[in-house]
N, C-alpha and C positions, 0 to 999 in steps of 0.2 A: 549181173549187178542188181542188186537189188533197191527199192520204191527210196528207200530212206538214203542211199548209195546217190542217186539220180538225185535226186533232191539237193544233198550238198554240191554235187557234179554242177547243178545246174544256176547255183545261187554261189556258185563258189567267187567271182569277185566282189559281190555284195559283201561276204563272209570277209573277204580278207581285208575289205576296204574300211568294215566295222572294226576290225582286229586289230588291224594298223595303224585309224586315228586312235583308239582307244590309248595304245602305248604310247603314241605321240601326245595327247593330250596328259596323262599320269606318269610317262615313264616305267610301269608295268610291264614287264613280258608277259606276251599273251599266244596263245596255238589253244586251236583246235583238235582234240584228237577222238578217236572210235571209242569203246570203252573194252579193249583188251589196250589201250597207249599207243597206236598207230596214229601218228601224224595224217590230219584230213586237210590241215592248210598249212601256208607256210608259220615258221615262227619268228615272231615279231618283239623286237626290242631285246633277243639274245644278248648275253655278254661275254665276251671270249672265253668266259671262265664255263660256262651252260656250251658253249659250242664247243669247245674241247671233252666237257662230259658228254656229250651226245653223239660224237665224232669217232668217241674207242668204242669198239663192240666191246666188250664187258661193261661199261658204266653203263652206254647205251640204254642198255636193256634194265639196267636199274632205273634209270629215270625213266622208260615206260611201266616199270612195276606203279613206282610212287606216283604217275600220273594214274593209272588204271585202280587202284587202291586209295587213291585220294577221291577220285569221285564215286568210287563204292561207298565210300565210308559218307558223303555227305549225302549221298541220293539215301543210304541204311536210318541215317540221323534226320533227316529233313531240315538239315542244314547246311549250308556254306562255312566247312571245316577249315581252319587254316592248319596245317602240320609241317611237318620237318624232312624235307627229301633227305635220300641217301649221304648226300653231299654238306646238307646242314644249312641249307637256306629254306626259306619259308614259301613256301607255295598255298593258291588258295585252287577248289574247284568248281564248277560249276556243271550241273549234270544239266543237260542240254535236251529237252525230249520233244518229238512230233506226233501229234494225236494219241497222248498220253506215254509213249517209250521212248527208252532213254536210248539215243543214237550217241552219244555223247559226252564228253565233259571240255568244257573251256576251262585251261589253266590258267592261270593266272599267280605274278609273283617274280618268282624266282631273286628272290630280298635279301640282303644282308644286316639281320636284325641283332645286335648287342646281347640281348639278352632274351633268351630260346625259353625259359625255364616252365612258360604256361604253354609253352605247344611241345605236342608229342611228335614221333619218331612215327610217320606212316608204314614202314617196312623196318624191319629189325636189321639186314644190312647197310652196314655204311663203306663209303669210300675212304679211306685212308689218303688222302692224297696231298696232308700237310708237308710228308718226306720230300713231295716232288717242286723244285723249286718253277717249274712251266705254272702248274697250276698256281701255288703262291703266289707270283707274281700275278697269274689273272685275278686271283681272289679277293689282294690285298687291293685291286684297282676298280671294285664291284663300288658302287656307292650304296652307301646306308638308307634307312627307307624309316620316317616316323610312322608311328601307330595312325595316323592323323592321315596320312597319303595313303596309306594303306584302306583304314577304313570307308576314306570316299572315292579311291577309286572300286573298292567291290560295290559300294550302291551303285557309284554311274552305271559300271556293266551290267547292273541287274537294270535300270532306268531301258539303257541303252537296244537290250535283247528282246526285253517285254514290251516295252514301249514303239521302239523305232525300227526296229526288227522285223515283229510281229505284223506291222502294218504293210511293209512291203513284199513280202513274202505271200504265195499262197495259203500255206500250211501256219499254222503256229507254234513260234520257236520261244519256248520257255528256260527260264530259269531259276532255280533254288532263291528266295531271299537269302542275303548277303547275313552271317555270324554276327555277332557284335565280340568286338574285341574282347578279351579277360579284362575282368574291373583292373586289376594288377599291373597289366599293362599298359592300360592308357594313362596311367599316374604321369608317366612321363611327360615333360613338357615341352622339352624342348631336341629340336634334329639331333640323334647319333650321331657322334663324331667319328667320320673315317677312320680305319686303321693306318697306322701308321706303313705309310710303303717300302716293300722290299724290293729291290731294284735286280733283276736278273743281269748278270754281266752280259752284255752286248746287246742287251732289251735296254732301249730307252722307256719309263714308265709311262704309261697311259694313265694320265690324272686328273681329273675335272680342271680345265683352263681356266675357266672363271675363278680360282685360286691361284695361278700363277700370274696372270696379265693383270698389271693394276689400273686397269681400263677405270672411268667412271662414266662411263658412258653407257646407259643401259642397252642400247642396241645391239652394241658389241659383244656385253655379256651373254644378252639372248641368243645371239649369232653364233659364238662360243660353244654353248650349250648347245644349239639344233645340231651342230656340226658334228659335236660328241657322242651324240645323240642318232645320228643318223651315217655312220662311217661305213656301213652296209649297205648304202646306198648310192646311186649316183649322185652326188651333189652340187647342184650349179650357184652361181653367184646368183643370179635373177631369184630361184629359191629362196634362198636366203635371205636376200635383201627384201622382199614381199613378204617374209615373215616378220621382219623387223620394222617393215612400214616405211623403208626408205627405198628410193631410185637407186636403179643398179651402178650409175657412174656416181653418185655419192656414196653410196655404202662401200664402195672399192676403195675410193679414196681414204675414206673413216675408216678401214680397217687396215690398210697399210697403215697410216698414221698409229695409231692406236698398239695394233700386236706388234708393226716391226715386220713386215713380211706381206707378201700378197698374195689373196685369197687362195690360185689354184695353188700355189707351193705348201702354203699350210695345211689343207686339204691334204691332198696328196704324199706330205710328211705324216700327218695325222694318222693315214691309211697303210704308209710303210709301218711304223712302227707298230701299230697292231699288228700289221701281217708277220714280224719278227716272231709275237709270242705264238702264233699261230703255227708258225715256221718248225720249230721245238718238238711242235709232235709230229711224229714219221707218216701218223695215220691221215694226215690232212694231207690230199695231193695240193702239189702247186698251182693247176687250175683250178681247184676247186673251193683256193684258200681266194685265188683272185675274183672267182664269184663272188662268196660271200661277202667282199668288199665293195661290191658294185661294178667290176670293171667286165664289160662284156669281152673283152678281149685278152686272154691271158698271155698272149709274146709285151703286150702293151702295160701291163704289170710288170713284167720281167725288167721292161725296158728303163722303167720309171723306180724300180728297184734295185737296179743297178745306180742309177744319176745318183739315187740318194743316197748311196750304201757305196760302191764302187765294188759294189760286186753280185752276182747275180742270185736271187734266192737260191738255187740249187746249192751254190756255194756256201753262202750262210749257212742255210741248214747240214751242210759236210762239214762247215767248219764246228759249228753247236756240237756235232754227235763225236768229231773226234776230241773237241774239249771232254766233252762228258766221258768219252773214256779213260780219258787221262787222271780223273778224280779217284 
């Protein structure tokens, strides 16, 4: 192993912990990776639609092209590039170096922006994967990203790695200043409106809540959103309710009231029906789709997939693939 190998080895919950408010503060997917695109942390703030590309060996290894080519291209330029992955969503890079070399690039991104037309194509292959209606349905459920989030969250990360990074760390962990948007682009004033969604026959959609509940309760809507926001993870009410600034036996109450349902079964709904579109592709095992959800225990997914399905993930997914041959 080598000096720079040890280094991340050894700062690696710092790393993840920087990584992780980062997303949670902007909503931004964010990883770490080597600069041949080998994952050095986990990845943070995926969206079913990046986990299903990351998941088949062939996309796979396109999105480590576009990661490892994305931050050639901005370490070559001496900028923070924003381009166009395989897949058609916007990623930014950030070439990451210790006593002057580059170990690195932090991604960042993975956006569903409207209109592409000022950012280029970092790799000449693309994914063709509008035919497949798995992916469509993750795609159409991506939320849109203004120029404006975009823009502050690459300053934070650059604030964040130079500034707060740097100091607790031995070594000093650098990065590229942040691109400024194309004039072109920032005309825009106001949030891209979502695409309209396509709904997979026996996939319930995965849609930002905060449009469906007509809550006026800002708490709730926040609580909505962390939960959307965080379905990869474990999440408890006491969480929750500490985000929102209220006691855990009031916030229970306010949100039964409020959505119509009580916290662990919304959760828990929330987490099957993600695990549906996940279900679709053969390459995600069933443990390893219950990880990604937060559940340490995959018979305990199964079990809780059944309650709400009445029938057991294996099943679904037998029943998905004999539909699909039936087309």
């Amino acid at each position: 192993m080598d000096d720079h190998s040890q280094y991340i080895e050894s700062h690696q919950k710092i790393l993840d912990t920087i990584l992780s408010e980062f997303t949670e503060a902007t909503g931004l997917a964010t990883i770490l990776v080597d600069t041949q695109g080998n994952e050095l942390t986990a990845g943070y703030g995926f969206s079913p639609f990046c986990q299903l590309m990351r998941n088949n060996e062939d996309t796979r290894q396109l999105c480590q092209n576009c990661d490892m080519f994305g931050g050639r291209s901005s370490l070559k330029n001496n900028v923070t590039t924003p381009y166009i992955c395989h897949a058609g969503l916007v990623d930014f890079s950030y070439p990451v170096t210790i006593d002057n070399q580059v170990i690195g690039y932090i991604l960042c991104g993975q956006t569903k922006i409207e209109d592409k037309s000022d950012f280029q194509p970092i790799i000449t292959e693309k994914t063709f994967w509008q035919d497949d209606p798995i992916f469509v349905e993750a795609y159409n459920n991506m939320p849109s990203t203004t120029p404006e989030k975009i823009r502050a969250g690459s300053q934070l990360l650059t604030i964040i790695i130079n500034y707060y990074l740097s100091d607790i760390m031995s070594s000093h962990l650098a990065v590229q200043e942040p691109t400024n948007i194309p004039s072109q682009f920032l005309k825009q004033r106001h949030p891209v409106k979502t695409e309209e969604k396509i709904p997979l026959k026996h996939v319930e959609t995965i849609s930002n809540d905060t449009q469906k509940i007509t809550s006026d309760r800002q708490e709730i809507i926040d609580a909505l959103d962390y939960i959307n926001r965080h379905l990869n993870e474990v999440i408890t009410l006491d969480e929750v309710s500490d985000h929102v600034y209220l006691s855990g036996y009031y916030f229970s109450k306010l949100f039964k009231k409020e959505v119509g349902q009580n916290f662990v079964d919304y959760v828990n709904e929330k987490k099957i029906n993600r695990s549906k579109i996940l279900l679709q592709d053969s390459t995600w095992s069933i443990d390893s789709i219950a990880h990604s959800l937060g559940f340490s225990q995959p018979s305990y997914f199964s079990k809780l997939f059944k309650k709400v399905t009445q029938m057991s993930p294996r099943e679904y997914r037998q029943m998905i693939q004999e539909e699909t041959k039936r087309k």
